[in-house]
Structures are given as structure tokens and as C-alpha cells.
N, C-alpha and C positions, 0 to 999 in steps of 0.2 A: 817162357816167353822169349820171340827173338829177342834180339839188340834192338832190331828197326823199332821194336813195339815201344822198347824199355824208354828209346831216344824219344817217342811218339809221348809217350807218356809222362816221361820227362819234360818237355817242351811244353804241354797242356798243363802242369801243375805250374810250369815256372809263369806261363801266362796267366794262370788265375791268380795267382798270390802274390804276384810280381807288379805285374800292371797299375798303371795308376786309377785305377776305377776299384780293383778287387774282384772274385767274383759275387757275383750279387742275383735275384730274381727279378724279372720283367715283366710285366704284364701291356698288354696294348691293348686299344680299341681303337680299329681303325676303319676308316672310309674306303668308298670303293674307285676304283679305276687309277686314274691315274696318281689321286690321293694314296693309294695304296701302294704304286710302285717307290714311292719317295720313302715311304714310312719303311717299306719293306727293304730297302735298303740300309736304312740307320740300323734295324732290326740284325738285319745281316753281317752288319759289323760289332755289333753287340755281341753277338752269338763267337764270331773271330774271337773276340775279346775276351772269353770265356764265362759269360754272362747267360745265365738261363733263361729264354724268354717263351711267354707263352700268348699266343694271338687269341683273344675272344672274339668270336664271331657269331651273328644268327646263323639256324637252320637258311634261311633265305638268302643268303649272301650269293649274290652274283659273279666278282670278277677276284673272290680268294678263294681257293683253292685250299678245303679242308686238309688232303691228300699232299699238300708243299711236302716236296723235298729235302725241302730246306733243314736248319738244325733248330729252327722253336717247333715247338709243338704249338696244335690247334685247337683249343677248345671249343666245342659248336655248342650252342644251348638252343634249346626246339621253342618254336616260336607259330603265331597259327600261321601267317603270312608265307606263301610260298616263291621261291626262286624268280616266278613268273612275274608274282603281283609286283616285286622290286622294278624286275628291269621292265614293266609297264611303263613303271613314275621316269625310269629315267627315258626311256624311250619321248615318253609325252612330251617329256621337259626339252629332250633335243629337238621333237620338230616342232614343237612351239618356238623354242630361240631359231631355229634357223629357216624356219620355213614360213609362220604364223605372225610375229610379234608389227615386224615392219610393213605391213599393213590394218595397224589398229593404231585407234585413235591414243590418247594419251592415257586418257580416262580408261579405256578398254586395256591399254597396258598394263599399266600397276593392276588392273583385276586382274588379269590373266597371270601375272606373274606371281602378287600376293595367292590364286588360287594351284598352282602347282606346286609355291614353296608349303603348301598348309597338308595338301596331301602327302608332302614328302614328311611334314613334321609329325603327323598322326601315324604314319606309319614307323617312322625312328623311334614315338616314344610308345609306339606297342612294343618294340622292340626290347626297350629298355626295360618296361615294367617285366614282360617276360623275364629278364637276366637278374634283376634287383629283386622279385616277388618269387625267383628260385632258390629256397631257401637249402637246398642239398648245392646246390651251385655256389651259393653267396659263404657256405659252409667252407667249401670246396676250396676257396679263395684265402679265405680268412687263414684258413690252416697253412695254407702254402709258404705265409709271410712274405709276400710279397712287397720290395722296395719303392718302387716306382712305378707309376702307370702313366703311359705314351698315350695321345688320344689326338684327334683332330678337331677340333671345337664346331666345325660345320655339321658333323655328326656327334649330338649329344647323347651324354650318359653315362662317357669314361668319369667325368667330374664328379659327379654323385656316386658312382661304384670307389672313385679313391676315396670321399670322405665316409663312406658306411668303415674302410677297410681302412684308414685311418692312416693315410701313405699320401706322398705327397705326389702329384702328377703333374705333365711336360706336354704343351702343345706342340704341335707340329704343322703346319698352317702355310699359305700361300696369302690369303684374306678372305674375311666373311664380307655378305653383301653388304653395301655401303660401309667398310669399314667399321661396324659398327660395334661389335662383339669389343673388338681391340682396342674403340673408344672408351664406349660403357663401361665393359667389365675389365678391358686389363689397362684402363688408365693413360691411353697411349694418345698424348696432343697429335692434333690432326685440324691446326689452322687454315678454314677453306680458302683463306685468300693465293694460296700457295699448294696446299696440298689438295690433287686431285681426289674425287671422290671415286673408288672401284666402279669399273665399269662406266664411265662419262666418257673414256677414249677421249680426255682433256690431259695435257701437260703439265708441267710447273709454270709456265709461263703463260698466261690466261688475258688473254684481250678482256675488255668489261665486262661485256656479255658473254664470254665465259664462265666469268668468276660469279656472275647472275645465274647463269646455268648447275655452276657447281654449289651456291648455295641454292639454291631449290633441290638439288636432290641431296644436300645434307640436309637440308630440311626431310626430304621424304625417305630418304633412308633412316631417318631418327627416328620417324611418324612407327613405318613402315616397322621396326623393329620392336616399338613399345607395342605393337597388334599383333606380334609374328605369335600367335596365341600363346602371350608372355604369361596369362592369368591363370593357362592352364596349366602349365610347366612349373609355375613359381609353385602352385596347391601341390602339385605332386611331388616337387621338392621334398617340402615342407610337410608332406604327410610322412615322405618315406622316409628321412631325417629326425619324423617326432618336434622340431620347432620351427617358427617362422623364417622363412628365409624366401630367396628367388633362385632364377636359373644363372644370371648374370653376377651375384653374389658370389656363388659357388663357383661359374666359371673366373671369376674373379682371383680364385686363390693360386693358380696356376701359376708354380714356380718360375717356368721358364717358357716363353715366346718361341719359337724356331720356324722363324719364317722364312720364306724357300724362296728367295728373290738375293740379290745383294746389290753393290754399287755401280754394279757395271751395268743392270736393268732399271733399279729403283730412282728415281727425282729425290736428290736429296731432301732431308725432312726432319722432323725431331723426333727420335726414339728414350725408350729406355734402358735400363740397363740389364734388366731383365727380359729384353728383347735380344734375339740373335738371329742375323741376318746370314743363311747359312744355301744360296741359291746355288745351283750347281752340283749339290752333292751327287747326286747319281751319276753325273759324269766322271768319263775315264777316257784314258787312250783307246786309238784303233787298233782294233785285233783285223787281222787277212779274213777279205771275204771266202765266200764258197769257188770253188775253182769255175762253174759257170758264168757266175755273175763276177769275178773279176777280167774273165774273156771279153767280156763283151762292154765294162768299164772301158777296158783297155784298146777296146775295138775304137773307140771315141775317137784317138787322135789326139792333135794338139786342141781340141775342142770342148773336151772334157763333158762331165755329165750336169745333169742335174736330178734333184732326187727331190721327189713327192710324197706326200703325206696329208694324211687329215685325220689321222689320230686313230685308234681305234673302238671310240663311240660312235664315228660316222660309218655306218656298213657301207650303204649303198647312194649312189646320187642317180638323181634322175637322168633318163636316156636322152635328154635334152642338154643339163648339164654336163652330162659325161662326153657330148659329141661338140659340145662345145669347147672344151678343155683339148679333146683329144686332135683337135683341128689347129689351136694354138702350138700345142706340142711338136708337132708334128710338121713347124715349118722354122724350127730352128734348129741350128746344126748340131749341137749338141745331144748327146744320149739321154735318154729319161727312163729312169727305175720308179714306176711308178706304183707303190701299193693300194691294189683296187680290188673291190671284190664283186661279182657276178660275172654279168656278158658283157665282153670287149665292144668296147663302142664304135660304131660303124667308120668312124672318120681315125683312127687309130693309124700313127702312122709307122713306118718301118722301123725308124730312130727309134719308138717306145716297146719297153716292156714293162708287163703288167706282173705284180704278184700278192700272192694272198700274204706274205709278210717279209716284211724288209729288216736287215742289219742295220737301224736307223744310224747307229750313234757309228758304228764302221763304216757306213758308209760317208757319212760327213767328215769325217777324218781322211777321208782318200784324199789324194792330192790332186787327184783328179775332178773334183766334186767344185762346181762352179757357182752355185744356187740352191737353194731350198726352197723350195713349196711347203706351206706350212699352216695350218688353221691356225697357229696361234697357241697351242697348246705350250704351258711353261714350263714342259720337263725339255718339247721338239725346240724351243728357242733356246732354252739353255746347254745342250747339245750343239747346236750352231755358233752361238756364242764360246762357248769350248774349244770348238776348232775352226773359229773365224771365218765361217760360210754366210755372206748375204741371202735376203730370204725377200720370197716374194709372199705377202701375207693374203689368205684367204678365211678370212674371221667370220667364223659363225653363230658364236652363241656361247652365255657365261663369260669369264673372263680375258677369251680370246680379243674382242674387238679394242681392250685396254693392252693386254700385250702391244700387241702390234703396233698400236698408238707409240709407246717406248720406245720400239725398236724405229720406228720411223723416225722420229724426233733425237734418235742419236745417230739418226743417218745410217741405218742397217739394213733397210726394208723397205718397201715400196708396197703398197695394198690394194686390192681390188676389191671390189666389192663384189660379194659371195650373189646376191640379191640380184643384182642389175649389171654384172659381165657379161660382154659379150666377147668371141675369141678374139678381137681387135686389142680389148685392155689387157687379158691375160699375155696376148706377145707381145705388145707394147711394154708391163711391167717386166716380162722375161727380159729384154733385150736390153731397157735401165740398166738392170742388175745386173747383168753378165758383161756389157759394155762400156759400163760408166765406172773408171777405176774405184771411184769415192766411195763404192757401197761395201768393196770389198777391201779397202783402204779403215773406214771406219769398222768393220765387225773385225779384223785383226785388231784393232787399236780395243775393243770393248774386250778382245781374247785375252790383250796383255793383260787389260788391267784384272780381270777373272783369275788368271795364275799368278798374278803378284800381289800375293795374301801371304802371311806369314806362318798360316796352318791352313791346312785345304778346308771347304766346309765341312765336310763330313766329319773331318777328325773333331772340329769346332762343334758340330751336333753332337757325338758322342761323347766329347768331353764335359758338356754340360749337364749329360743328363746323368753320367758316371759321378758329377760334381752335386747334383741333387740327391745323388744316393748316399756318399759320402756323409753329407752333412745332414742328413734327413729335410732338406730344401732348401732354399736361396732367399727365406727372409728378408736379410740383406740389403737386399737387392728390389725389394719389393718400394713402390713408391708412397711416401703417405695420404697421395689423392685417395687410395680405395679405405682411409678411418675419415673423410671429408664427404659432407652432403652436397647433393649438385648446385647448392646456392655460395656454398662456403667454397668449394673447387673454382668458381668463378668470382668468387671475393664481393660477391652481391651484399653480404651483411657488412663485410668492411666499409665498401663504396659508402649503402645505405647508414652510417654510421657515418663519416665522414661528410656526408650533404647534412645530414642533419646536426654535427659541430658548426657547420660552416653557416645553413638555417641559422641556427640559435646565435651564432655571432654576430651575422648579418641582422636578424631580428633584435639584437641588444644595442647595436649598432645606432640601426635608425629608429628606434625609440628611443636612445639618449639624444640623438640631434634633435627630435621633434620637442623632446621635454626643453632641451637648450632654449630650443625658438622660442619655445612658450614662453619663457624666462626670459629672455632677452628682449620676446614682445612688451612684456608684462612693465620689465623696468624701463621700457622706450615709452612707453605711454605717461608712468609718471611721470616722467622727468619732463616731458612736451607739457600736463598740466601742472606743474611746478614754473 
């Protein structure tokens, strides 16, 4: 063996055995899209770390990549559900949010939306039963001895695979709808008078008929999640486990929170300790673009660019919307790197160029980079956030129209509305945000406080979940709301206890004064016939 090998080798064992994690085995179950790029990052650093990990995925998976590169290996388990039927649900579900919703009534709302999350849920949990009902799979697992299992709680079933395999497991999370998972199951206070409800695009700071707005939908986000076909998930629990139990129990046991937001996005609020607020992690420095696209960067001037995005679940926008964009674009002086995909839209002007994929997180690091265009997405804000780029928001659908809310209310962003722009508001918003020092004044200011953390997030994700393997979980840590029933958590038998001390005093009370009177009636009278 050379030297290079021996030193290569050398280095690998000093990091397994070295390190404060140890090496250890991994298992994950993760979500797709953009879900997936966050996890697959921690995943990545694990792997650094010298940490074996291995990705479960269906035959169906759409946006992972059995074939990765990367250093975990993939495990696919065959499932009847094909590639297509997946990204139907999520296809539906984008042009429902972005195309459909805001024109239906309230009532027609919640059905529409209760009925896309129901298909998504029937088809997650054929998923699951396929993975938990394979018993050469569930074998397969068992034998590996696996430490930990990573999972995203939007997508169920990591939870019940760690408790068949008797390991403790680590959410990874953004937020489920209306908060509610993190209420329920992981215990997490969320007083609506202050804390917004996911997806209300309301503040901390709530006029009346806000704080009316945000209780109605913690009301119906409660509703809405005791229906989210709880009955049938809790049975199937409960069969595949051999005892009684729920989906929310089990999600409940989840060592560790890692929700992908921090201080510099989040309204302050009260967590646990078992929560860890770890937003950012996939951010990094800017690497050199490609030598074309920094030509033409460069080409800008002292006017610098701007760079566009809408994520990529949105393929295409319509030839109405694209000619409208491209008409705003196209009358400010600035460069625009826009990622689009089909036919260039007829009003396209010289200043723009279009491509099928962009150096996102490079290109917002240029020092040239003036603005963001941005659906909203939380990995593209956090990326901006990073490198202190104001953003013009274009929110379509899920939890983009609550981002932006954030970022506007700390003064980083300016929103158009995706629904009803016309190219007047889109340069109108351009020209706030590139002119008006304050937008770019406040996203430096949300940058510092994002790098002044005392470990970056990522290292703060890896360390927690290296910290659950250690110690076989974070007990600990865990709060004693989830051994309390929802009367006892709200001190409703204490209260009920305490009115009826207070009854019974009051009631002993004024039955001795009544007795008194009588008595003092009784001796007033003799004494008058005396």
C-alpha cells in the first residue's frame, strides 16, 4: 500500500474512533424535495464523520436518487405504487395551492385541502405497510443493528420502523400543518395569543382580529388533525406493534426535534429542550461561478444583478404569467439569471437570461447579486439570509406564503402576490428592494445575527443526533407533559378541584350566616315578647 493510502487510512480510523460521536450505523427515512435536500445534508456530514448510513426509500420515490453518489447506501423496498402515481399527489397538490385554492369558498377550502392531504396519507401508509409487512426487509434491519433512525414526521413510518427495531429516533422538520404534530405529539407550548399558526402569513404581533383569525385556525388545525384519518393510522399502529397505542403516541417518543428555521427567521416563542432550532444548515460560502455566467454577472456594471427562482417543484408558469414577469424584468437595469424552464417568453428582454438550472446558493454570494426573487421556499430564504440578499417574495403554495410573511415583518422582503400581479407590482417590488437602502440594511443585519452562533447549525444537528446514539436517547430531556392527559396538561382537574374547595367553603359559609340569622331571629323575638 502507498504512504498516500496508509495516511488515507490512517485519518479514517482516527476519525472513527476519535470523534465525539464514535463510529456508529444510521438509518433514515426521508421526505422528498426539498425535505430531502436538508436531511441529505446532515446525512452527508454523518457519512464525513465516519458514520455508516443507510437511506430507506419506496420503489416510488421521485426526487431520491436510488443511484446517489454519495457515501450511504440506498435501500429501495418494492411497493405496488409507481414513480408516476407519487408525483401525480404532489403535482395536484402544487396546482391546487397555487392555481385553485384562492378561488374557493372557505368551506370548499378545508375540503380541498383535507382531500389532497388524505390521498397523500393513503398512499404514505401503503408505503409503510409495504416496508414494516417485509419481513426479509424488517429482517434485514434488525440484523444490521442499527443506532438511530432520522425521519421527517410529515412523512410517517420512520417512527414505527424505530419502535419494531427498538432504537431510538431524530426528527428533522421545518413544521407540520398547523403546528400540530409538535403540539400533540412532541409537547411543544404554542400560545395562540402570540404564536402564529403555520401558514396564517400572521406575525407575533396580531391586531384583535388577527389573534380571532389565529384562534379559528388553531381551532381547525386541531379539528383538522384529530380527522387527518387518525383512526386509521392509530389501528394500524396498534396491530403492527401487537398493543394499543396511536400514530401521535409513537410520534411522541422522538428524542430530538431539529427544526430547520432559527432566530434570525423564527418570532420568538417557547420551546423545549428537546427541540433544536438548527435553520441554515445546508448553507455554505460562495464557490466561482461557471466562466459564462460570471461574464455576463460581470457584464452588469455597477448595477449588479438579480437572481430568480421558484424552486424546483414549479416546472412551468403559464405564457401569460411568464410574459408578465418577463416585461417587469426587462425594464430595470440590472442583470437577471433567471431559472426557467420551456419557451422564452415573448416579452424577454436583452438584460435577462434564462436557464434550466442555476448555482443558487453561488450565485447570492456574489457581491454583485442585488435581489432575490424567491417563492418562498425555506432552504432559497435561508441561502439569502446567509449572504444578506433582500428578496422580493413570490408565494405560492404550503409554507411559502408564512415565510415571506417573516421575512417581511423583519424588513427583508417585499411580496407580490403570485394570483393577482401585474408587471406594474412585480417592478414596483423590484425597484423597493434594490433602491430602498433598508431592505438591504436589514437582511445583512438578519446575516450577522445567522453567523453569530456559537456552532453552526449543522454541526448543532450532527452533534445531537451523535448525542442520541451515545447515550441510546435523550430521555432527559424529554418533558413530563407527554406522562399528562389533555385535562391534566391544562390543569383542568386542579382548577375543577380548587372551584369546588372554594364551592364548599363558600357553601359552609353562607349556611352558617343563614343558621346565625335564624338564631339571632329566633332570640330577637323572645326577648320583644318578654
Amino acid at each position: 500500500m502507498s504512504s498516500e493510502k496508509w495516511v488515507s487510512a490512517l485519518l479514517l480510523l482516527q476519525l472513527c474512533c476519535f470523534s465525539c460521536g464514535s463510529c456508529g450505523k444510521v438509518l433514515a427515512w426521508p421526505m422528498e424535495f426539498s425535505h430531502w435536500m436538508n436531511m441529505k445534508t446532515i446525512l452527508d456530514e454523518l457519512v464525513q464523520r465516519g458514520h455508516e448510513v443507510t437511506v430507506l426509500i419506496p420503489s416510488a420515490a421521485v426526487a431520491i436518487d436510488a443511484g446517489d453518489s454519495s457515501g450511504f447506501h440506498v435501500e429501495v423496498f418494492p411497493v405496488e405504487t409507481t414513480q408516476a402515481d407519487l408525483a401525480s399527489v404532489f403535482e395536484n397538490w402544487i396546482t391546487l395551492w397555487s392555481n385553485e385554492l384562492q378561488k374557493l369558498s372557505a368551506l370548499e377550502y378545508g375540503a380541498a385541502v383535507q382531500k389532497v392531504f388524505s390521498e397523500y396519507s393513503v398512499m404514505v401508509k401503503q408505503h409503510c405497510e409495504s416496508a414494516v409487512l417485509n419481513k426479509d426487509l424488517m429482517k434485514t434491519l434488525k440484523d444490521a443493528k442499527y443506532e438511530v433512525v432520522i425521519a421527517d414526521p410529515v412523512c410517517p413510518c420512520a417512527e414505527l420502523v424505530a419502535e419494531i427495531l427498538g432504537i431510538p429516533f431524530v426528527y428533522s422538520l421545518r413544521f407540520t400543518v398547523g403546528n400540530t404534530i409538535e403540539k400533540y405529539c412532541g409537547g411543544l407550548p404554542s400560545p395562540p395569543s402570540y404564536v402564529p399558526v403555520p401558514m396564517t402569513a400572521l406575525t407575533d404581533k396580531m391586531t384583535f382580529m388577527e389573534r380571532v383569525k389565529n384562534m379559528l385556525f388553531f381551532i381547525y388545525s386541531d379539528f383538522w388533525f384529530q380527522n387527518f384519518d387518525g383512526k386509521t393510522w392509530d389501528q394500524f399502529y396498534s396491530d403492527i406493534l401487537g398493543r394499543p397505542t396511536t400514530l401521535c403516541e409513537t410520534m411522541g417518543k422522538a428524542e430530538m426535534w431539529l427544526i430547520r428555521t432559527y432566530w434570525d427567521f423564527e418570532f420568538p416563542r417557547p420551546y423545549l429542550p428537546n427541540f433544536e432550532f438548527v435553520g441554515g444548515l445546508h448553507c455554505k460560502p460562495a464557490k466561482p461561478l461557471p466562466e459564462e455566467m460570471e461574464k455576463f454577472v460581470q457584464s452588469s456594471g455597477e448595477h449588479g444583478v438579480v437572481v430568480f427562482s421558484l424552486g424546483s417543484m414549479v416546472k412551468n408558469l403559464t405564457e401569460e404569467k411568464s410574459n408578465l414577469i418577463a416585461a417587469a424584468l426587462a425594464q430595470i437595469p440590472q442583470k437577471v439569471l433567471w431559472r426557467y424552464e420551456g419557451k422564452p417568453p415573448a416579452t424577454l428582454g436583452s438584460n435577462t437570461r434564462t436557464y434550466n438550472w442555476i448555482p443558487q446558493n453561488d450565485l447570492l454570494g456574489h457581491p454583485k447579486t442585488k435581489a432575490f426573487i424567491t417563492h418562498g421556499g425555506t432552504n432559497g430564504i435561508y441561502e439569502a439570509i446567509y449572504h444578506g440578499v433582500p428578496m422580493i417574495g413570490v408565494p405560492m403554495f404550503a409554507d411559502q406564503p408564512d415565510n415571506i410573511a417573516h421575512m417581511k415583518a423583519k424588513g427583508a422582503a417585499v411580496e407580490v402576490d403570485f394570483h393577482k400581479m401585474t408587471t406594474a407590482d412585480m417592478l414596483n417590488a423590484l425597484k423597493t428592494v434594490i433602491n430602498d437602502p433598508s431592505y438591504k440594511e436589514n437582511a445583512m443585519r438578519l446575516s450577522r445575527i445567522h453567523h453569530d452562533q456559537p456552532v453552526k447549525p449543522l454541526d448543532r444537528a450532527v452533534f445531537w443526533i451523535e448525542f442520541v446514539m451515545r447515550h441510546k436517547g435523550a430521555k432527559h430531556l424529554r418533558p413530563a407533559a407527554h406522562d399528562l392527559t389533555w385535562y391534566q396538561y391544562h390543569s383542568l382537574d386542579v382548577i375543577g378541584f380548587l372551584l369546588a374547595c372554594v364551592a364548599t367553603v363558600v357553601f359552609i359559609v353562607v349556611k352558617s350566616c343563614l343558621f346565625c340569622f335564624r338564631k339571632l331571629g329566633k332570640t330577637g323575638k323572645k326577648q320583644k315578647r318578654a
